[in-house]
TORDREN-850795 format. One record per residue (C-alpha): residue number from 1; residue in one letter; z, y, x. Coordinates in steps of 0.5 Angstrom, whole numbers, padded with zeros to 4 digits, always signed. Each point is the difference from the previous one (the first is absolute). Layout:
{NUM; A; {Z; Y; X}} ...
***
This chain:
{1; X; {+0369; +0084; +0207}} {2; X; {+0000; -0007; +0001}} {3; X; {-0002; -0002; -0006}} {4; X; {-0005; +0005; -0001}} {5; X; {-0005; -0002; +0006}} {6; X; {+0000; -0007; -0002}} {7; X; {-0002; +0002; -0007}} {8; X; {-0005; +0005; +0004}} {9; X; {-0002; -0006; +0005}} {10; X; {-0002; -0004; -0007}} {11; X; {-0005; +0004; -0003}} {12; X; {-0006; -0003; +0001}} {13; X; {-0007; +0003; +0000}} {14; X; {-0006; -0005; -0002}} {15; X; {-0006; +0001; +0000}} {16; X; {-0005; -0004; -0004}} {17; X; {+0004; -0005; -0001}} {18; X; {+0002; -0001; +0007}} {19; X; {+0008; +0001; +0002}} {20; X; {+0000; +0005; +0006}} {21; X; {+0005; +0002; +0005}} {22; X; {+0006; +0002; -0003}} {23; X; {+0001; +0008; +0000}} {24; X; {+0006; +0003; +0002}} {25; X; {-0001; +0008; -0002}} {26; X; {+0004; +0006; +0000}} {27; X; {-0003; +0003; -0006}} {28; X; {+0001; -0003; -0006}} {29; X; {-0002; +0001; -0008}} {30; X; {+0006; +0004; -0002}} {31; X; {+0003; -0002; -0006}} {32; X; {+0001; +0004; -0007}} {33; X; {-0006; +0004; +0003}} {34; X; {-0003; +0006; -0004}} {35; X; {-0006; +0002; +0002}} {36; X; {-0001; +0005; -0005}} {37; X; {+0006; +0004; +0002}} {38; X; {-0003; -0002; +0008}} {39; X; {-0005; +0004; -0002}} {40; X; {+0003; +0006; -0003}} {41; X; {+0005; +0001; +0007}} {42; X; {-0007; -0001; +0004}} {43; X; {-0003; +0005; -0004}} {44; X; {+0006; +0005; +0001}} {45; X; {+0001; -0002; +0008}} {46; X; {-0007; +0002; +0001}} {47; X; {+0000; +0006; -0005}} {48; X; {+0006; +0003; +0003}} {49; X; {-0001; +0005; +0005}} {50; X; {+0001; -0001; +0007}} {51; X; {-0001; -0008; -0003}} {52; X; {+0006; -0004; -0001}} {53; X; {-0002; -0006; +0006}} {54; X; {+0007; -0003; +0000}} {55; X; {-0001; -0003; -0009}} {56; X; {-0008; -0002; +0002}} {57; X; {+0003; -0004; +0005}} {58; X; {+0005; -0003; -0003}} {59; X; {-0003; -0002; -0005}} {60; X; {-0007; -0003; +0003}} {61; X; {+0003; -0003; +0006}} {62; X; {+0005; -0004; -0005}} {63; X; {-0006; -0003; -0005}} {64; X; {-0004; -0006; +0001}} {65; X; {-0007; +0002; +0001}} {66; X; {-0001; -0004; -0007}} {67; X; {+0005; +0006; -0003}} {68; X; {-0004; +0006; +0003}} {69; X; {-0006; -0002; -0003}} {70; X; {+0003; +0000; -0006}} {71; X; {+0004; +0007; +0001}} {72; X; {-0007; +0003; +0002}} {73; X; {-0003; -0002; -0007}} {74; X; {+0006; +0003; -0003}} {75; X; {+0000; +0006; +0006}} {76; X; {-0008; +0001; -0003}} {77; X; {+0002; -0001; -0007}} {78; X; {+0005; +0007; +0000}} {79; X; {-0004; +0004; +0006}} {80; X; {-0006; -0001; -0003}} {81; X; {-0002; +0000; +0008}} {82; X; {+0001; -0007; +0006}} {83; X; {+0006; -0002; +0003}} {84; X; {-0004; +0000; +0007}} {85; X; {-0004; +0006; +0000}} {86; X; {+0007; +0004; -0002}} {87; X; {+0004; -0004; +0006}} {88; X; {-0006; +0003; +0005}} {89; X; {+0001; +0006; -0003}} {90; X; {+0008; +0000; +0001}} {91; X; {+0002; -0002; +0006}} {92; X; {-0003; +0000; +0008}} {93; X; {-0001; -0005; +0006}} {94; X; {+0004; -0007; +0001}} {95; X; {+0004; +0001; -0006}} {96; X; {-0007; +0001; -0004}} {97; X; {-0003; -0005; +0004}} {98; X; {+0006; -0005; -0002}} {99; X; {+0001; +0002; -0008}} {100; X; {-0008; -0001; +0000}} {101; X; {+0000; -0007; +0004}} {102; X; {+0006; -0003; -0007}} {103; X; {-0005; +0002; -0005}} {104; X; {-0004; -0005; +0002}} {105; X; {+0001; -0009; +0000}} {106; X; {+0002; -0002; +0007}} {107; X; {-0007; -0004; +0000}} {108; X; {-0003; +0008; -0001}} {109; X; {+0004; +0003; +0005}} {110; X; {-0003; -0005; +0005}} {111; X; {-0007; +0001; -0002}} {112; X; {+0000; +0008; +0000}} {113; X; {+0004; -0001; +0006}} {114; X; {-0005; -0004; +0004}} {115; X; {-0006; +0004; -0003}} {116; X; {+0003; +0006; +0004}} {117; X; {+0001; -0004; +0007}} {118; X; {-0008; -0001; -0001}} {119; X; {-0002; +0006; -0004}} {120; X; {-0004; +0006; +0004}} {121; X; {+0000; +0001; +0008}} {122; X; {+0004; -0004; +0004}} {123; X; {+0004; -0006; -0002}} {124; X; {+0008; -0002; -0001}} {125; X; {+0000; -0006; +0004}} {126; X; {+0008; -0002; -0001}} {127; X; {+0000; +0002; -0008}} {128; X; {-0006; -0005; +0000}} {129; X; {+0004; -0005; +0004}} {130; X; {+0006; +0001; -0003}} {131; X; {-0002; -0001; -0008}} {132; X; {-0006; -0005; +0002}} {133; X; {+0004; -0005; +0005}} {134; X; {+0007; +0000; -0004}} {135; X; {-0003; -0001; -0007}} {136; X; {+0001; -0007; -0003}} {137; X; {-0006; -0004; -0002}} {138; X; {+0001; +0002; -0008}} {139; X; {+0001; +0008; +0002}} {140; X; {-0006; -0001; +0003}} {141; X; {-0003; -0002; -0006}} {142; X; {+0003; +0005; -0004}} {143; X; {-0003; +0006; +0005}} {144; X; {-0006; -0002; +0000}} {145; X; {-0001; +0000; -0008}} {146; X; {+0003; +0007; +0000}} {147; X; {-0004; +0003; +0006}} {148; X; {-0006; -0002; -0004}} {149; X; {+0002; +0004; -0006}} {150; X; {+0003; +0005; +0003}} {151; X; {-0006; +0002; +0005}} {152; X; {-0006; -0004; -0003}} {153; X; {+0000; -0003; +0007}} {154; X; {+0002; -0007; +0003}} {155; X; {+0005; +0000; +0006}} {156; X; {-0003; -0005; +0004}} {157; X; {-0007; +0004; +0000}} {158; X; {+0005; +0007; +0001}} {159; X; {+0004; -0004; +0007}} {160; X; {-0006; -0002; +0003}} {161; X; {-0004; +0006; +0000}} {162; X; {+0006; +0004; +0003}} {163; X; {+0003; -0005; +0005}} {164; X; {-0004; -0005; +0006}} {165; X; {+0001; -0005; +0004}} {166; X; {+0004; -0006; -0001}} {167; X; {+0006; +0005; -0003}} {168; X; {-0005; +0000; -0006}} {169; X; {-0002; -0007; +0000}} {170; X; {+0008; -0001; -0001}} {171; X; {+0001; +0005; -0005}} {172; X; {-0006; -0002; -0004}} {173; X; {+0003; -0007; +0001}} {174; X; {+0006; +0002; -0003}} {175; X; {-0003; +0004; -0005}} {176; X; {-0004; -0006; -0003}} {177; X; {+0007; -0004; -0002}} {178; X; {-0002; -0007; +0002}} {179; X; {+0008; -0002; +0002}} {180; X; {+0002; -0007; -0002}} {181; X; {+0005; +0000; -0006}} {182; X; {+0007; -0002; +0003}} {183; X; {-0001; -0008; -0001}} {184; X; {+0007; -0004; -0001}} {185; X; {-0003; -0005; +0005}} {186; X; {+0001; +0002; +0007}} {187; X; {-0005; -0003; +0005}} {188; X; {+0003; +0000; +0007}} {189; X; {-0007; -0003; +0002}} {190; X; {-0003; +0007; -0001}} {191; X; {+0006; +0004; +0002}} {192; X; {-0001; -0004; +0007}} {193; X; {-0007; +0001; -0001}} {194; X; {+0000; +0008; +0000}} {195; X; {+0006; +0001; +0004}} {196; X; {-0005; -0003; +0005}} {197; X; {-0006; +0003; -0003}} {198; X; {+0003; +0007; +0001}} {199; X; {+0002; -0001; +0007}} {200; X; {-0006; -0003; +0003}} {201; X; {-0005; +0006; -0002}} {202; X; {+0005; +0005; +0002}} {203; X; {+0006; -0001; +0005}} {204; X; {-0004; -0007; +0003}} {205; X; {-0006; +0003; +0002}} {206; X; {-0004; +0006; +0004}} {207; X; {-0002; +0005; -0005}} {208; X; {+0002; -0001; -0009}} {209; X; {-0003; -0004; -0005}} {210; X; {+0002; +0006; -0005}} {211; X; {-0004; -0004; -0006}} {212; X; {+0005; -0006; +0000}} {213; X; {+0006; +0004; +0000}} {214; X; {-0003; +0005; -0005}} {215; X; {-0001; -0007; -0005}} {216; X; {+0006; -0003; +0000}} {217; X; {+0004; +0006; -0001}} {218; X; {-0004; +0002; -0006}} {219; X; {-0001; -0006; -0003}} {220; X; {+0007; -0005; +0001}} {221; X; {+0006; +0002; -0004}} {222; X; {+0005; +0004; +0002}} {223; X; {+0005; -0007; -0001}} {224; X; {-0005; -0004; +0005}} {225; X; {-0001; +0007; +0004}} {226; X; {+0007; +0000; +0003}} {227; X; {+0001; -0007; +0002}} {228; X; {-0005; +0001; +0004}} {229; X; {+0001; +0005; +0004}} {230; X; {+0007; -0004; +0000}} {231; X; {-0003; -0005; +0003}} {232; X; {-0006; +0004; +0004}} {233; X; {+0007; +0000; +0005}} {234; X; {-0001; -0006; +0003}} {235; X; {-0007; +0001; +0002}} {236; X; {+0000; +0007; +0002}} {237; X; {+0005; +0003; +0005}} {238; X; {+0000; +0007; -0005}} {239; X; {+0001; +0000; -0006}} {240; X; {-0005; +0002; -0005}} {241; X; {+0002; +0008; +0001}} {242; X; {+0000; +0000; +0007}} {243; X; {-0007; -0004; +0000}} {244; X; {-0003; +0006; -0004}} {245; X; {+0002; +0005; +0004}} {246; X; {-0003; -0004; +0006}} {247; X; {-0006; -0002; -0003}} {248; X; {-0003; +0006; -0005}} {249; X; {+0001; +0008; +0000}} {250; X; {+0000; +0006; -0005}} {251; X; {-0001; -0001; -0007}} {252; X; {-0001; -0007; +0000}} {253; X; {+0007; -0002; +0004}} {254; X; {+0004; +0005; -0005}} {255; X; {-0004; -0004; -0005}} {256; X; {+0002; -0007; +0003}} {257; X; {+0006; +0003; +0001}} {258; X; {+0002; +0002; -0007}} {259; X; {-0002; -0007; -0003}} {260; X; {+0004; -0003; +0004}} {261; X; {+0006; +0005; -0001}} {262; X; {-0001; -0001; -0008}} {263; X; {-0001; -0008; +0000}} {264; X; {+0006; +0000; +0003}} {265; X; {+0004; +0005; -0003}} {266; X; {-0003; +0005; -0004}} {267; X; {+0005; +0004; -0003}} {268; X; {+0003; +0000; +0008}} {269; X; {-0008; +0004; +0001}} {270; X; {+0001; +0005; -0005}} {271; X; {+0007; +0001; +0003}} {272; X; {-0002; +0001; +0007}} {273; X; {-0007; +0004; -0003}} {274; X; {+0006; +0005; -0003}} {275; X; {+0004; +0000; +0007}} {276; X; {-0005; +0002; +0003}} {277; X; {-0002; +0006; -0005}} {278; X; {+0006; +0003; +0001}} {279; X; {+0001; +0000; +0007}} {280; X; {-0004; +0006; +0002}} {281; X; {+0003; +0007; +0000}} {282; X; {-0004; +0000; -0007}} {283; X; {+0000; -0006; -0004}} {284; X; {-0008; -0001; -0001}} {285; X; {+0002; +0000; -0008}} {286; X; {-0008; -0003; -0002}} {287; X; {+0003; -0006; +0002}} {288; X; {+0006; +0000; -0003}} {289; X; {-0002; +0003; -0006}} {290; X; {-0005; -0007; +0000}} {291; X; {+0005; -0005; +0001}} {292; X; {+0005; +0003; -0005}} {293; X; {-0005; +0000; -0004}} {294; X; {-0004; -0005; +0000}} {295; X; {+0007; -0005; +0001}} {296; X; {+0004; +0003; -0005}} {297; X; {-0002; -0004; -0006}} {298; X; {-0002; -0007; +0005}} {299; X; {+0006; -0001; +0004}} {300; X; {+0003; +0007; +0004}} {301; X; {+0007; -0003; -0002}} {302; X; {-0002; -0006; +0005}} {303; X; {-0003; +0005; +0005}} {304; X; {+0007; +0003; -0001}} {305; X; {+0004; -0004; +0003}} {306; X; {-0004; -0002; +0006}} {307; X; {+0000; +0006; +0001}} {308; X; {+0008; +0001; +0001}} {309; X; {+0000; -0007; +0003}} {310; X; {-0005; +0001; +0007}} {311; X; {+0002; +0009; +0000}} {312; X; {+0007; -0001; -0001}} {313; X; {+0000; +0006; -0005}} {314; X; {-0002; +0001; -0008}} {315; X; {-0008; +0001; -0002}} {316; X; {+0004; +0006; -0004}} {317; X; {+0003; +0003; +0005}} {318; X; {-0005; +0000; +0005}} {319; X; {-0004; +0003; -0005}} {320; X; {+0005; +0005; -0001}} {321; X; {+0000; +0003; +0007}} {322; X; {-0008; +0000; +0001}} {323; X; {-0002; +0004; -0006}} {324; X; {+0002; +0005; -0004}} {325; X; {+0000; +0004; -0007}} {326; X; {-0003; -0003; -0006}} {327; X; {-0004; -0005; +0003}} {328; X; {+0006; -0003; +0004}} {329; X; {+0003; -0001; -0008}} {330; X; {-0006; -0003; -0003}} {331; X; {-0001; -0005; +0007}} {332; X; {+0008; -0001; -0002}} {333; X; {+0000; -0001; -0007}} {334; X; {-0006; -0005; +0001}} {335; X; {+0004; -0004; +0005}} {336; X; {+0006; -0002; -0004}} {337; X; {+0006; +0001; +0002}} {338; X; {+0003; +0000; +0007}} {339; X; {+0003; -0007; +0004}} 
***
């Protein structure tokens, strides 16, 4: 197993030339992959009376995204009919919600998914948050180029016409992808200058200057960013999170707040986002399905064991007990395995 994560941590993606973060995924291209033969066991999963869910999640939740393109041309090619529409019409609540979310890229999910937080009456402040604050400058990017395909809208325009106030300067901020790339250089003048910067317009003085902070943690690196909340502690009696939670409320301190938690650790956020999914009676499965989702592919294996290491118990078996039937097998299967 040892050696399967380190090959799993490896797997690089690049974008444009550029080396990414590494991903460490719990869905992976499966090898001797047969997508006609897919699709034929899809079409008879889906023809079957009573609909044979187990087999159409068996073989969706262990396929790479690039692998159920390829079974839904094939799936095209022998039903004379799209894999999507056939799904819609075969299955029904979380699982639909789950199995629909797999047959689009990561960077889909994510633009469909913040579409809907804004789309209609009323807007889904903590989806919004959750996907804009905890996406890396070159996911960002790839939202922003997909959303405007998918909706022939621009996302920017799309935050601005549904949030206000400073949550919306700090989400457009965000939005616009201006954050430095991480330099080999450390600048400790600059850590120093910061750290200061940040408590001299929150913690220091009566009422926030919110557009420092909304500047330096939308523009600085992630690197940068947490040596200077490290040495923002010798200016400030609290600590970065404890001075948001002074100085700003609603949905900009949960904003500040899931910056900070994702800088520090962002594997460890998604962990606890998780927890606390599942910690009501109820598991609030939209969340669940979206962080599994959206993380399978990026670096679910990694929000895994955060997860056990700070809930003292496994991802697998918290899911086991707070959610049932074939959802739960799909949320399973997508996880990985147990730790």
């Amino acid at each position: 197993m040892a050696l399967v994560s380190e090959f799993l941590g490896q797997l690089t993606l690049s974008y444009g030339g550029q080396e990414a973060e590494p991903t460490y995924p719990t869905v992976v291209p499966v090898r001797d992959f047969d997508p006609a033969k897919d699709a034929a066991r899809l079409e008879t999963a889906i023809k079957t009376k009573g609909v044979d869910e187990q087999t159409i999640i068996d073989i969706l939740t262990r396929r790479s995204y690039t692998q159920r393109r390829e079974i839904a041309f094939e799936y095209e090619r022998i039903a004379k009919k799209d894999l999507i529409t056939a799904l819609k019409g075969a299955l029904s609540g979380s699982l639909e919600a789950l199995i629909l979310g797999l047959m689009k890229s990561t960077s889909q999910y994510d633009a469909s998914e913040l579409r809907a937080s804004m789309k209609g009456l009323g807007t889904d402040e903590e989806t919004l948050i959750e996907i804009v604050c905890s996406r890396s400058n070159e996911e960002l990017v790839e939202i922003k180029k997909v959303y405007k395909e998918m909706f022939k809208k621009e996302l920017d325009k799309d935050v601005a016409g549904d949030t206000s106030g400073d949550f919306a300067k700090l989400l457009l901020a965000l939005v616009q992808t201006k954050r430095d790339e991480p330099s080999n250089v450390v600048d400790y003048e600059k850590i120093d200058e910061d750290a200061r910067s940040l408590y001299e317009a929150g913690v220091k003085r009566k009422g926030t200057d919110v557009a420092t902070w909304i500047s330096i943690m939308s523009k600085r690196s992630v690197p940068h960013l947490q040596k200077v909340f490290e040495r923002y502690k010798s200016y400030s009696p609290y600590d970065m999170k404890e001075s948001i939670r002074k100085e700003v409320k609603g949905d900009l301190e949960k904003s500040f707040l899931t910056l900070v938690e994702c800088f520090e650790n962002k594997q460890l956020y998604f962990a606890n986002r998780l927890s606390d999914a599942m910690k009501s009676k109820g598991a609030k499965e939209k969340v669940l399905t979206r962080i599994i989702v959206s993380r399978c592919e990026v670096d679910l294996m990694k929000i895994r064991s955060e997860f056990k290491k700070h809930q003292k118990k496994s991802l697998y078996q918290t899911i086991t007990e707070h959610t049932k039937g074939d959802y739960q097998n799909a949320l399973l299967s997508l996880c990985g395995g147990d730790d």
